[in-house]
The first five atom37 places (N, CA, C, CB, O) and aatype in JSON, in Angstrom:
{
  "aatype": [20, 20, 20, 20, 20, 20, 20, 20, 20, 20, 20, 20, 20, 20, 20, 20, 20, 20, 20, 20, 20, 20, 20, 20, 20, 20, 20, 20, 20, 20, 20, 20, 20, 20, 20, 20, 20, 20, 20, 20, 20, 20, 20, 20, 20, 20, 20, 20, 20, 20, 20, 20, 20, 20, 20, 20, 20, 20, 20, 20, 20, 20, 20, 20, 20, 20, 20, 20, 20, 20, 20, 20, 20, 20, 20, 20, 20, 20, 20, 20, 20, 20, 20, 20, 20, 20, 20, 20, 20, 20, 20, 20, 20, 20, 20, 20, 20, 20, 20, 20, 20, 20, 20, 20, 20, 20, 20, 20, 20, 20, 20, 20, 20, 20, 20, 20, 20, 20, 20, 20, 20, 20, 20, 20, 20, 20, 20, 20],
  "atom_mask": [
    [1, 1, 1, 1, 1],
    [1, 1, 1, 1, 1],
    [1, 1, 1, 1, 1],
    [1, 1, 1, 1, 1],
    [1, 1, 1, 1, 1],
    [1, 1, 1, 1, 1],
    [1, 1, 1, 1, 1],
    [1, 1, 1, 1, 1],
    [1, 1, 1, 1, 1],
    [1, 1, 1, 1, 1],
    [1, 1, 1, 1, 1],
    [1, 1, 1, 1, 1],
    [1, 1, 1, 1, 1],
    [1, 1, 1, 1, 1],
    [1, 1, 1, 1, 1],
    [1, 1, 1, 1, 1],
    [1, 1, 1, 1, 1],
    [1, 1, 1, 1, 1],
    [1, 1, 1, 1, 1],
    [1, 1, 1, 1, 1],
    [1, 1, 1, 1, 1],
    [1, 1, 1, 1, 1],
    [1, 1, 1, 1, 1],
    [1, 1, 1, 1, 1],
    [1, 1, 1, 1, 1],
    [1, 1, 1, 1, 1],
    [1, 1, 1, 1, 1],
    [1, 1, 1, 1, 1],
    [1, 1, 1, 1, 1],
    [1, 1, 1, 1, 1],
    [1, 1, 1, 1, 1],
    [1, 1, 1, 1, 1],
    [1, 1, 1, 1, 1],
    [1, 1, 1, 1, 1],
    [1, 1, 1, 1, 1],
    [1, 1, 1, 1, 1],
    [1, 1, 1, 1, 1],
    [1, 1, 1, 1, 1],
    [1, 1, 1, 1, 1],
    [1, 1, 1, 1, 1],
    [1, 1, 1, 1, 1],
    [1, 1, 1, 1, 1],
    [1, 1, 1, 1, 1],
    [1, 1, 1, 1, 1],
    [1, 1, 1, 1, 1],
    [1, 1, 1, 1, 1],
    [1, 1, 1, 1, 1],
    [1, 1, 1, 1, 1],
    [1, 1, 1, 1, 1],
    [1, 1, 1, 1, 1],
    [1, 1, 1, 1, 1],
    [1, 1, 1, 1, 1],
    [1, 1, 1, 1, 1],
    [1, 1, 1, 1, 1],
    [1, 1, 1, 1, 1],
    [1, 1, 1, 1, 1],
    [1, 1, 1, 1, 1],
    [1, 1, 1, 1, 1],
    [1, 1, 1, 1, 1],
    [1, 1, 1, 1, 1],
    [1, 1, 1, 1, 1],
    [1, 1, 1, 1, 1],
    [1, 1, 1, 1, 1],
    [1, 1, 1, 1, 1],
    [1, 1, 1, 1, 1],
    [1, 1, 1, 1, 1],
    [1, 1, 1, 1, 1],
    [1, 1, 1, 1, 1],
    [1, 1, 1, 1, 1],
    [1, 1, 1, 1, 1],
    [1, 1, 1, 1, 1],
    [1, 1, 1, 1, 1],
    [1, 1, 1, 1, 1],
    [1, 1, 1, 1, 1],
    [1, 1, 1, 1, 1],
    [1, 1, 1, 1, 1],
    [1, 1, 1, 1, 1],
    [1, 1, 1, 1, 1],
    [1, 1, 1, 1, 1],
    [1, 1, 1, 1, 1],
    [1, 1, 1, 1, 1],
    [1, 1, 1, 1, 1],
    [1, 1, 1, 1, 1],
    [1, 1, 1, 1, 1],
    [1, 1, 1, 1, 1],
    [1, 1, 1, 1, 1],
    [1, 1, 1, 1, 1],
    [1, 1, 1, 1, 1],
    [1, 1, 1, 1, 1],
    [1, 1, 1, 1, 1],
    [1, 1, 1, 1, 1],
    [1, 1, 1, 1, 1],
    [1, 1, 1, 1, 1],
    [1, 1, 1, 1, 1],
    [1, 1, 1, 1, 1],
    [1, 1, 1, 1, 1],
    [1, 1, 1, 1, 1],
    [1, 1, 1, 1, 1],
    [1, 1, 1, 1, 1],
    [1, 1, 1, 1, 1],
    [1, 1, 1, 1, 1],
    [1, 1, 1, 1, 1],
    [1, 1, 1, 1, 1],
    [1, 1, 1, 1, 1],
    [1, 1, 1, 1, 1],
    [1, 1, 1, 1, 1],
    [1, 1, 1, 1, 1],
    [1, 1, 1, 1, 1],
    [1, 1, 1, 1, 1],
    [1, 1, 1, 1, 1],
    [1, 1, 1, 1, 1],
    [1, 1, 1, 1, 1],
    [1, 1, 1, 1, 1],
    [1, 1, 1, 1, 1],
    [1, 1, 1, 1, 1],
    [1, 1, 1, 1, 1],
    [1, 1, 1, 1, 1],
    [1, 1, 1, 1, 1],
    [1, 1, 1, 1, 1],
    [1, 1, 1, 1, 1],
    [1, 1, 1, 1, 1],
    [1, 1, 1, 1, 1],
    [1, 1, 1, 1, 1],
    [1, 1, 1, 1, 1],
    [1, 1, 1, 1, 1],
    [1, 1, 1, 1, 1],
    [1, 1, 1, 1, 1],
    [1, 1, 1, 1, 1]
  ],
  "atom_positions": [
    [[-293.83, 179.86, -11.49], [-292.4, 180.04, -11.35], [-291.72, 178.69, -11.53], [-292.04, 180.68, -9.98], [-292.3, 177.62, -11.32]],
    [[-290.6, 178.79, -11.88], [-289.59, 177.56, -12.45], [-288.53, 178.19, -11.81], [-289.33, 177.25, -14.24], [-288.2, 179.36, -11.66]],
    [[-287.74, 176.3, -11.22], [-286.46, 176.84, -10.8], [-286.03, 175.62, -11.0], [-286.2, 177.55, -9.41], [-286.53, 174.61, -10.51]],
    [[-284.47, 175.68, -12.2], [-283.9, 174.27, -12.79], [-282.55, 174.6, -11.65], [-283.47, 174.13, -14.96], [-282.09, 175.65, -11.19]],
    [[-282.25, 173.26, -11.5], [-280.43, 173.38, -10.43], [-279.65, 172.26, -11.27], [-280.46, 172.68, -8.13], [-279.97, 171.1, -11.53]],
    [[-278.78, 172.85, -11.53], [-277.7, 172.07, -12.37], [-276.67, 171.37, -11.63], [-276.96, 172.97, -13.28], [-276.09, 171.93, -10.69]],
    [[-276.43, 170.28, -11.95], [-274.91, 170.28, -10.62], [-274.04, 169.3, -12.3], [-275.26, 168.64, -8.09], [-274.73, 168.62, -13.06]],
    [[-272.48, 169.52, -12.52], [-272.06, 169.27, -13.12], [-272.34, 168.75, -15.17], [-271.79, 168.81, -12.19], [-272.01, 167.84, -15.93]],
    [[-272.89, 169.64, -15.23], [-273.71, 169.76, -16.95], [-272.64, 170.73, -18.15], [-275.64, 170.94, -16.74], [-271.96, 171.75, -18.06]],
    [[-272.88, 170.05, -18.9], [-271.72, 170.69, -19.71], [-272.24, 172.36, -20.21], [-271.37, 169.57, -21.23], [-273.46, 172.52, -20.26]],
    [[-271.62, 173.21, -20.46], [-271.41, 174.81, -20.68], [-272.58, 175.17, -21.57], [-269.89, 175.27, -21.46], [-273.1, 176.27, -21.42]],
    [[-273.04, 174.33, -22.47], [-273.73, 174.44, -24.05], [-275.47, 174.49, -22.79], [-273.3, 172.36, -25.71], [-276.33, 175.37, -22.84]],
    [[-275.47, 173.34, -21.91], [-276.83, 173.17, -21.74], [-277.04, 174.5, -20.47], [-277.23, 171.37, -21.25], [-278.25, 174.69, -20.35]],
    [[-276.37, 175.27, -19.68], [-276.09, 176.31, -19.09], [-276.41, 177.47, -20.15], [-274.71, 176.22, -18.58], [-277.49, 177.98, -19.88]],
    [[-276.02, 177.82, -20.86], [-275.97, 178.78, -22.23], [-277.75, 179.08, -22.83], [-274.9, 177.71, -23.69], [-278.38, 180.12, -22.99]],
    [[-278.19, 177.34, -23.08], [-279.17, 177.7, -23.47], [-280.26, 177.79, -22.6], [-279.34, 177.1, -24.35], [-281.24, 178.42, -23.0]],
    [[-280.3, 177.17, -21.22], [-281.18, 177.72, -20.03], [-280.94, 179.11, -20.3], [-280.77, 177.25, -18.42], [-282.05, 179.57, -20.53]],
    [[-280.16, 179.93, -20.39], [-280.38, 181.41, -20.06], [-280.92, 181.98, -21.27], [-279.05, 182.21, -19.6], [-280.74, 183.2, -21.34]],
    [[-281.56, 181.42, -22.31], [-282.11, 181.99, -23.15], [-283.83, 182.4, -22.62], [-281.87, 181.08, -24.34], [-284.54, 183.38, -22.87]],
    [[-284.01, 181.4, -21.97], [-285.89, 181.11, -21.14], [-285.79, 181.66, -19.47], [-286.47, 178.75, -20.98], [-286.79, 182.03, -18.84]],
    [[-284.38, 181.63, -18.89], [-284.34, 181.74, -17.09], [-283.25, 182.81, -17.3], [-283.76, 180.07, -15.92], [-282.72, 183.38, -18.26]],
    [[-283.17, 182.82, -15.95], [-281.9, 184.05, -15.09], [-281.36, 182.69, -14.29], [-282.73, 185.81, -13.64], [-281.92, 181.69, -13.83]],
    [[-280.08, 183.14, -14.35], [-279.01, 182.61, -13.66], [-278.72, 183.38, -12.21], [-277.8, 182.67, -14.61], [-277.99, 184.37, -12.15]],
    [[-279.37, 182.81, -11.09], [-279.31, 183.45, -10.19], [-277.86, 182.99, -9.36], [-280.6, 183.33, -9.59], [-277.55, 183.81, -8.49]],
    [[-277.33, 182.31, -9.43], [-276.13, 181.8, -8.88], [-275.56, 180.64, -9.55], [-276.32, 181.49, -7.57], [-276.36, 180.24, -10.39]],
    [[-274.57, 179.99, -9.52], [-274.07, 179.22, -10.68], [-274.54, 178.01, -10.25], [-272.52, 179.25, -11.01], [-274.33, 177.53, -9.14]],
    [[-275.66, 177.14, -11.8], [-276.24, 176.3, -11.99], [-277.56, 176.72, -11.21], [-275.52, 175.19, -11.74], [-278.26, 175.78, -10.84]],
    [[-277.89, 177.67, -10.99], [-279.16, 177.61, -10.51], [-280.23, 178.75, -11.17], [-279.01, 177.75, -9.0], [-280.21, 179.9, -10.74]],
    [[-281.25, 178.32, -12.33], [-281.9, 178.94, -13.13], [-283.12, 179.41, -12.26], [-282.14, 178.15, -14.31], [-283.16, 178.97, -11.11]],
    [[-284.2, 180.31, -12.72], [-285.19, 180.62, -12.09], [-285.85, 181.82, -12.95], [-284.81, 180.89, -10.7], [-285.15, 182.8, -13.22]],
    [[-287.4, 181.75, -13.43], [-287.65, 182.33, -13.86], [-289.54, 182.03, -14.08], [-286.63, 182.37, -14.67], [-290.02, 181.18, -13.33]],
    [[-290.56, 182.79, -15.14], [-291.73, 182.55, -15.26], [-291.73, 181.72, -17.04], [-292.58, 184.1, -14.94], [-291.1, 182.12, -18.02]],
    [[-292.23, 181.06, -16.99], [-292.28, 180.63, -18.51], [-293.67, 179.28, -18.6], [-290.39, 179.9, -19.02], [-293.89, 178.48, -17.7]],
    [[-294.25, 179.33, -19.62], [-295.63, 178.64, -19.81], [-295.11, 177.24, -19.63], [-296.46, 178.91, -21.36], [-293.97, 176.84, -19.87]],
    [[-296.09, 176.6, -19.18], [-295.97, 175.2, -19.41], [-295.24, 173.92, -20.52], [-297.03, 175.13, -19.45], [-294.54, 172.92, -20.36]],
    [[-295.84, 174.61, -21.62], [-295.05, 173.9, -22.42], [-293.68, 174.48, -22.87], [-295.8, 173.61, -23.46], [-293.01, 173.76, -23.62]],
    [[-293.26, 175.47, -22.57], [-292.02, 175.88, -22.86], [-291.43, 175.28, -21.96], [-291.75, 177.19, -22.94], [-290.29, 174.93, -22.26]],
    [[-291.96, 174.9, -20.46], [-291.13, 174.51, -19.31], [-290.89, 172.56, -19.82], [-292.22, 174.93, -17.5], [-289.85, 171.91, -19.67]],
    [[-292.26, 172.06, -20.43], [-291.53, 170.62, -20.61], [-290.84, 170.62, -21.66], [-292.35, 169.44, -20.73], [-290.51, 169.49, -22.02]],
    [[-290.43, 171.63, -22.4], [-289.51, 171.78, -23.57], [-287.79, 171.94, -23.17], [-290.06, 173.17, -24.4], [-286.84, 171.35, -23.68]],
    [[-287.8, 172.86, -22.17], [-286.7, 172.81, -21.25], [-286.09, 171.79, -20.65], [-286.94, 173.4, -20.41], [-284.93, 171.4, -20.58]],
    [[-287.74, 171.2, -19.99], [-286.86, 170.11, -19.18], [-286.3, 168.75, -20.42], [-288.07, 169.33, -17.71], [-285.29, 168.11, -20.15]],
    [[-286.92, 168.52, -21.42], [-286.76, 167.58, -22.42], [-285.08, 167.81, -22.71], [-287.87, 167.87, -23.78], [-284.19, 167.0, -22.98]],
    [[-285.08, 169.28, -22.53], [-283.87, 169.4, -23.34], [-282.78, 169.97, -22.75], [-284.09, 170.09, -24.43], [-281.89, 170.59, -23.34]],
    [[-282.91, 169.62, -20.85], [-282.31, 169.41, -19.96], [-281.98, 167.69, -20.24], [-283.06, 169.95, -18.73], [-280.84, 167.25, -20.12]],
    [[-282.56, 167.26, -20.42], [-282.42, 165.81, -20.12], [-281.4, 165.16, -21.16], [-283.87, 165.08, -20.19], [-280.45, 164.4, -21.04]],
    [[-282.03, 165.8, -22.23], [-281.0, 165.29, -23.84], [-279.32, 165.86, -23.42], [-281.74, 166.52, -25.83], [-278.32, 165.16, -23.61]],
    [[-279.29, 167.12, -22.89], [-277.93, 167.97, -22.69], [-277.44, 167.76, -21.6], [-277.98, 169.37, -22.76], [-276.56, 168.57, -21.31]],
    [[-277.69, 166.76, -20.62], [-277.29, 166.79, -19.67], [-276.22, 165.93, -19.32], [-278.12, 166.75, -19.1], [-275.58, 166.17, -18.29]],
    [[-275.95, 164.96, -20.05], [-274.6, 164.16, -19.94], [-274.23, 163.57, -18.77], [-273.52, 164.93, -20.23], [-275.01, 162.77, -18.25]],
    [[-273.09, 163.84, -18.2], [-273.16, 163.11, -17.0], [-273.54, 164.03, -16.01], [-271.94, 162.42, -16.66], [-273.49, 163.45, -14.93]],
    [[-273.83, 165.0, -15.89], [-274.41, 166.0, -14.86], [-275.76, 165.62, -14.19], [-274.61, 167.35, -15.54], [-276.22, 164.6, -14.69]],
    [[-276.46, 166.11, -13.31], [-277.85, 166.08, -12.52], [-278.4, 167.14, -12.73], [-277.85, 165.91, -11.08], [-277.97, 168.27, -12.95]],
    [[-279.86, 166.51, -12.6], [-280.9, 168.51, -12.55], [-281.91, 168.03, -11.89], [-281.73, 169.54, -14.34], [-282.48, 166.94, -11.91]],
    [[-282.06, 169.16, -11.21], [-283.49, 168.91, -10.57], [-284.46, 170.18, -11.1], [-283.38, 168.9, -8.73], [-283.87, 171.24, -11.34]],
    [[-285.75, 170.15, -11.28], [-286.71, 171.2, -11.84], [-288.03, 171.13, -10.57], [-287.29, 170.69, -13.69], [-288.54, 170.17, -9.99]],
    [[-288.32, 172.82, -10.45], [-289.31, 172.9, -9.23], [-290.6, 173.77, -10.26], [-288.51, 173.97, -7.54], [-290.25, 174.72, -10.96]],
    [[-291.19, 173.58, -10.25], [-291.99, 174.49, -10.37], [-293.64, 174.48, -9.92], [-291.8, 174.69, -11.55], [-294.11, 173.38, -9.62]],
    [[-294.39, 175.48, -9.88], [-295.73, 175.61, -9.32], [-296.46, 175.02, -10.2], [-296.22, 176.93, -9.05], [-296.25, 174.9, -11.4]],
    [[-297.71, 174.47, -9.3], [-298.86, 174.04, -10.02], [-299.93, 174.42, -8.92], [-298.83, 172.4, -10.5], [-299.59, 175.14, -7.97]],
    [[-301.7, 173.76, -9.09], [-302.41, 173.98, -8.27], [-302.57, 172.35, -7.54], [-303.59, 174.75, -8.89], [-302.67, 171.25, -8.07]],
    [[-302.57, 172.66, -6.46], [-302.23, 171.61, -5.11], [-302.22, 171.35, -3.8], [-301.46, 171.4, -5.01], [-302.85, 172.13, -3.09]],
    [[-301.61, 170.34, -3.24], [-302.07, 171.03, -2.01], [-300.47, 171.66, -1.6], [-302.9, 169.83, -0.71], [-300.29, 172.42, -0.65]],
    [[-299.4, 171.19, -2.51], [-298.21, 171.86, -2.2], [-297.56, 173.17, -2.53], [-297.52, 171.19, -2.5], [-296.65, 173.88, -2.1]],
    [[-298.56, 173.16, -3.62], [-298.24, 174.58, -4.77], [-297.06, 174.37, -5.4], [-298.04, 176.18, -4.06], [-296.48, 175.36, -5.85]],
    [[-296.44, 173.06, -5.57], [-295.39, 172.91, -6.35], [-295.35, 171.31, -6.63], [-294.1, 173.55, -5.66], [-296.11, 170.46, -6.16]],
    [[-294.21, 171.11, -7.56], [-293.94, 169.69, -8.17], [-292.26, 169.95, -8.68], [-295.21, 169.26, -9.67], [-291.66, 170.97, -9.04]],
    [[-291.83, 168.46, -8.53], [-290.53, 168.45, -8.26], [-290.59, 167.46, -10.02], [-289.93, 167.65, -6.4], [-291.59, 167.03, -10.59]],
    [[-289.2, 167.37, -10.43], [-288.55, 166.6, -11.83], [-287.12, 166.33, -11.48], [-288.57, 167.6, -13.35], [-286.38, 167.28, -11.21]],
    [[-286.62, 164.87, -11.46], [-285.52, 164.81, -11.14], [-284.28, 164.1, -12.32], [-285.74, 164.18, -9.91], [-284.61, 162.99, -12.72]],
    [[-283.53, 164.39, -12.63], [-282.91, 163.79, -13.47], [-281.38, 163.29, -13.08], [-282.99, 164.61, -14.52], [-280.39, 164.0, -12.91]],
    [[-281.49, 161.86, -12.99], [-279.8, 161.45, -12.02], [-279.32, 161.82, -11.39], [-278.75, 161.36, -12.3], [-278.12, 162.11, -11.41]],
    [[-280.23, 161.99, -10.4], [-279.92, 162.29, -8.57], [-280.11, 161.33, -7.88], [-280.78, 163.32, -7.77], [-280.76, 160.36, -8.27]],
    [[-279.57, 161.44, -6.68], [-279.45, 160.69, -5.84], [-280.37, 160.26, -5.42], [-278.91, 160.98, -5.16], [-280.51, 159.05, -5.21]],
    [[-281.71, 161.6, -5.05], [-282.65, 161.97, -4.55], [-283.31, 162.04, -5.13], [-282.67, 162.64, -4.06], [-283.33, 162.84, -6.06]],
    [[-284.59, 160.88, -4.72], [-285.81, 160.95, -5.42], [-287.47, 161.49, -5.18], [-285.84, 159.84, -5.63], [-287.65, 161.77, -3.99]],
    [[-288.36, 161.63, -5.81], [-289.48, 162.26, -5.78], [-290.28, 161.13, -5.24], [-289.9, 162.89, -7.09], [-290.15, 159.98, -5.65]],
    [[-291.21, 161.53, -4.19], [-291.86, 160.17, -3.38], [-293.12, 160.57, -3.18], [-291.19, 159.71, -1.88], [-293.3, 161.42, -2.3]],
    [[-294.29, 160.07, -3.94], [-295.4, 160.7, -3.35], [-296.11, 159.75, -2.76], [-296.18, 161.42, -4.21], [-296.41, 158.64, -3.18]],
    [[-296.58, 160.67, -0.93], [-296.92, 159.65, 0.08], [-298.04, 160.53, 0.84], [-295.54, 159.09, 1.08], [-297.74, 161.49, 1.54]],
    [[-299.41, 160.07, 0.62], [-300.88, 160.35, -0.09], [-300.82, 161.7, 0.01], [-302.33, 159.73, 0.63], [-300.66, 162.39, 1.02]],
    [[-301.0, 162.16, -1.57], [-301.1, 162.99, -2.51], [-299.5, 164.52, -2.06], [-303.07, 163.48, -2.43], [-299.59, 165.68, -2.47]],
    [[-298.63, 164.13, -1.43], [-297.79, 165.17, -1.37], [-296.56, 164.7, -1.6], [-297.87, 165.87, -0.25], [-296.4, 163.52, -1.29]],
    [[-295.52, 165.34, -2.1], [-294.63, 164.89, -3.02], [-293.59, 165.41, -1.77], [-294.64, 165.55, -4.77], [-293.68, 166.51, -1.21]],
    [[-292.61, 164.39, -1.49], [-291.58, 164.4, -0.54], [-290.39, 163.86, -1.74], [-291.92, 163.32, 0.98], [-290.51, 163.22, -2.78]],
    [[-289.33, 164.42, -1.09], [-288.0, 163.91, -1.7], [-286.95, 162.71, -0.87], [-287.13, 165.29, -1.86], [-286.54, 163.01, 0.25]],
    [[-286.56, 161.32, -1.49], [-286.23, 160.63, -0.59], [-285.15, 160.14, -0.63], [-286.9, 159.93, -0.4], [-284.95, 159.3, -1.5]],
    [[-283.79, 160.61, 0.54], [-282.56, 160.49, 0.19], [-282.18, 159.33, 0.3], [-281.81, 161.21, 0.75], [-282.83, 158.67, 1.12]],
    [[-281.17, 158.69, -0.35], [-280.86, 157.67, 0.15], [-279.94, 157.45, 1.52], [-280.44, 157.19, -0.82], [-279.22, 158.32, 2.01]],
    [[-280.16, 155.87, 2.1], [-279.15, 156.24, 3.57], [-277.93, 156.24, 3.65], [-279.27, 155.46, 4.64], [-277.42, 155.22, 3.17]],
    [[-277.28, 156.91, 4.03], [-276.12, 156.77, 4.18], [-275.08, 155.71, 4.91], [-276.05, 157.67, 4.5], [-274.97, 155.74, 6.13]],
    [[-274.3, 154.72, 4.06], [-273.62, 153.84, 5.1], [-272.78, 154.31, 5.9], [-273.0, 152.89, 4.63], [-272.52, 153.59, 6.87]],
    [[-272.0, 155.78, 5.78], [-271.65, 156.03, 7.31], [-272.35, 156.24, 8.18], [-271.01, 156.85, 7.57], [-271.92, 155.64, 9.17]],
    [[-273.5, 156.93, 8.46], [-274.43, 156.96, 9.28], [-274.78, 155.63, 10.39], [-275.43, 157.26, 8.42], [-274.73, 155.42, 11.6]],
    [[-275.22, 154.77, 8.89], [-275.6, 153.47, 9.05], [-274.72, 152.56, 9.73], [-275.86, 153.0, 7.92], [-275.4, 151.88, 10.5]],
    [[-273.68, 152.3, 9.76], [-272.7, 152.15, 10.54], [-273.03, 151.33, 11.95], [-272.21, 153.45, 10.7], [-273.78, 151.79, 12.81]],
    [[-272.44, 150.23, 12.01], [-272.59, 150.02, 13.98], [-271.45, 150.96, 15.06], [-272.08, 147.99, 14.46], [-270.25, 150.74, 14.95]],
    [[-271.81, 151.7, 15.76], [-271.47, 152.98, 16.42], [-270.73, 151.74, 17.24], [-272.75, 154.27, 17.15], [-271.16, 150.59, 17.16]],
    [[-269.37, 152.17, 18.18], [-268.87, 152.06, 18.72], [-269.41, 152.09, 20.23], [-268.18, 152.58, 18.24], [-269.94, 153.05, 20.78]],
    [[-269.11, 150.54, 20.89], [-269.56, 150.41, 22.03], [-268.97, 151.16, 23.51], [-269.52, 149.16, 22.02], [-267.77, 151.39, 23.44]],
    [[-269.65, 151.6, 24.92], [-268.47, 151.87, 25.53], [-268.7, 153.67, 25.45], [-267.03, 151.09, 24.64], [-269.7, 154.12, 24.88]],
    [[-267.93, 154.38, 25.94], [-267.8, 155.99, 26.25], [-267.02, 156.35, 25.32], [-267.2, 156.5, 27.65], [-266.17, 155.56, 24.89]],
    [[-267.17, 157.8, 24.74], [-266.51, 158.15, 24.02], [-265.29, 159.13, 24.84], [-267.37, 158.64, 23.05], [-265.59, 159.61, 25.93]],
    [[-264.11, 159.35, 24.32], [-263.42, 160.11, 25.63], [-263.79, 161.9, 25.84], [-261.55, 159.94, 25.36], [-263.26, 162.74, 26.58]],
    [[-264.66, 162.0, 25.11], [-265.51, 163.84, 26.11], [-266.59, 163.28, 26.76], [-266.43, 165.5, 24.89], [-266.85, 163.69, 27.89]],
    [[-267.24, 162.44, 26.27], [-268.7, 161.53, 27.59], [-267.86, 161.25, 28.69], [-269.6, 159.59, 27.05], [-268.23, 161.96, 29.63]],
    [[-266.86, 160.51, 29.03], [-265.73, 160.21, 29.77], [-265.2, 161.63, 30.49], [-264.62, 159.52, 28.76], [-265.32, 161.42, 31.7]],
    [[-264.88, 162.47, 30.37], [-264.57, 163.67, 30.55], [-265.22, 164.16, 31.46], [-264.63, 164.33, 29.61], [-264.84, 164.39, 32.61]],
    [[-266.73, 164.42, 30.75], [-267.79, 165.55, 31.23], [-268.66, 164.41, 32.34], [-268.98, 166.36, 29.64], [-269.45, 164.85, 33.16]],
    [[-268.33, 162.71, 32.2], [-269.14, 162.34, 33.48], [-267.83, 162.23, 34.58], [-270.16, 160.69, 33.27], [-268.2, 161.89, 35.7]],
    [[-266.75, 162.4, 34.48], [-265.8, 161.7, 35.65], [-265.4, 163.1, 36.06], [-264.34, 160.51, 35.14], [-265.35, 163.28, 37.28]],
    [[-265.11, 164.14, 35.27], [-264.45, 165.63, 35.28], [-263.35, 165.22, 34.23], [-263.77, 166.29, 36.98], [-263.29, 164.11, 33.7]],
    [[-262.45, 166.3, 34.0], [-261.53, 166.92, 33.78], [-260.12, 166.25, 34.45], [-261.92, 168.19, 34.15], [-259.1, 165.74, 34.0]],
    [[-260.58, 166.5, 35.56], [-258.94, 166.66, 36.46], [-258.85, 165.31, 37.24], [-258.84, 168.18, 37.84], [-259.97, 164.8, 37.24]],
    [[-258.32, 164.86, 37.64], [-258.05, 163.89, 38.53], [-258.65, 163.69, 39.7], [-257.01, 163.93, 38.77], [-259.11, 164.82, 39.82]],
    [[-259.01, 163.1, 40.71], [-259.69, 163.08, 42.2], [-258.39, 164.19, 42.99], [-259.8, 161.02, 43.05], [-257.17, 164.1, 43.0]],
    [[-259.2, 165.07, 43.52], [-258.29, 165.37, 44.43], [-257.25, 164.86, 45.78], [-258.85, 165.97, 44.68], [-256.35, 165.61, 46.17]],
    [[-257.54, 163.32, 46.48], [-256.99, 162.49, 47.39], [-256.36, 162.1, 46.29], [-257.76, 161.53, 48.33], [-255.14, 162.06, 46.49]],
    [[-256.69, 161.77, 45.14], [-255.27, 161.03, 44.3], [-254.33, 161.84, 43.75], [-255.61, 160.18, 43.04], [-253.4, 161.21, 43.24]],
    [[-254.22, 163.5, 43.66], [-253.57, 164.61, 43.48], [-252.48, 164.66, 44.86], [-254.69, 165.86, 43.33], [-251.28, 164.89, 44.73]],
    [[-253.18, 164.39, 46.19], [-252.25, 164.66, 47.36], [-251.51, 163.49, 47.51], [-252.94, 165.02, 48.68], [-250.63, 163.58, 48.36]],
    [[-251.62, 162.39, 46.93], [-251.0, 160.68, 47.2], [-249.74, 161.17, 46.32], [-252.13, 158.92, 46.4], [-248.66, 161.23, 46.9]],
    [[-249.8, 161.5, 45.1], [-249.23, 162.18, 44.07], [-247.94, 163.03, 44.76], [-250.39, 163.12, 43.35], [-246.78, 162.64, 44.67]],
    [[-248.29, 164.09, 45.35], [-247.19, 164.67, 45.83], [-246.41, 163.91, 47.18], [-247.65, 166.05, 46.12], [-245.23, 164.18, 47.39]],
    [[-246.99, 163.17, 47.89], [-246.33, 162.5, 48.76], [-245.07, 161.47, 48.7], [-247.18, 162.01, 49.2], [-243.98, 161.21, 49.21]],
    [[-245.94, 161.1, 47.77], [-244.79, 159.92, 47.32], [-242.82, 160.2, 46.97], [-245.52, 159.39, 45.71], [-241.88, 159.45, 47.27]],
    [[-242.79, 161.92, 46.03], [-241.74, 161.49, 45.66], [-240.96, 162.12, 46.96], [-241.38, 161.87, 44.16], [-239.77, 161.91, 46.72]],
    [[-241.08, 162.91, 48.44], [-240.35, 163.02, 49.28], [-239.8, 161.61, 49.72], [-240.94, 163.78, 50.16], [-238.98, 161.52, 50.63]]
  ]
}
């Protein structure tokens, strides 16, 4: 089984995936086709692909039962002994130095909600 994912590829290279796959949802191909028809595809994913991304899945014998093909993604193919992981890059918001100090619902949920109750009754005293 083969499954190509398109993300922004021009109309022509969409068109001719559906000559070899089914279009199961938009940009996302899936279908059975031999080996070399599949590196024929992906060749000609790669030539048609312009500024768009693809990624290609398909089965082999392994210990994963599959293998990944990536073409100008973000996300890359990482193999770390003998199994193929995908490896995102980090994100600098994430990455970020977090703000020191309570946030105001940590603040909230450790002090309460409401005010001390002796400082609620000081409250009404005062304005007689």
């Amino acid at each position: 089984m083969t499954v190509i994912i398109l993300t922004a590829c021009p109309p022509g290279l969409r068109g001719h995936l559906t000559q070899w796959l089914l279009e199961i949802s938009a940009g996302v191909y899936i279908g059975h086709v031999s080996t070399r028809v599949r590196r024929r595809l992906w060749s000609r994913v790669i030539d048609m692909a312009g500024p768009g991304r693809a990624l290609m899945l398909y089965q082999t014998n392994g210990e994963q039962r599959l293998s990944f093909e990536v073409h100008d993604h973000h996300w890359t193919p990482v193999n770390l002994d003998g199994i193929t992981l995908i490896r995102r890059p980090a994100d600098p918001i994430y990455n970020a130095a977090m703000p020191s100090g309570w946030s105001k619902a940590a603040r909230r949920r450790r002090f309460g909600r409401r005010p001390h109750p002796a400082s609620r009754q000081s409250e009404e005293k005062e304005p007689s």
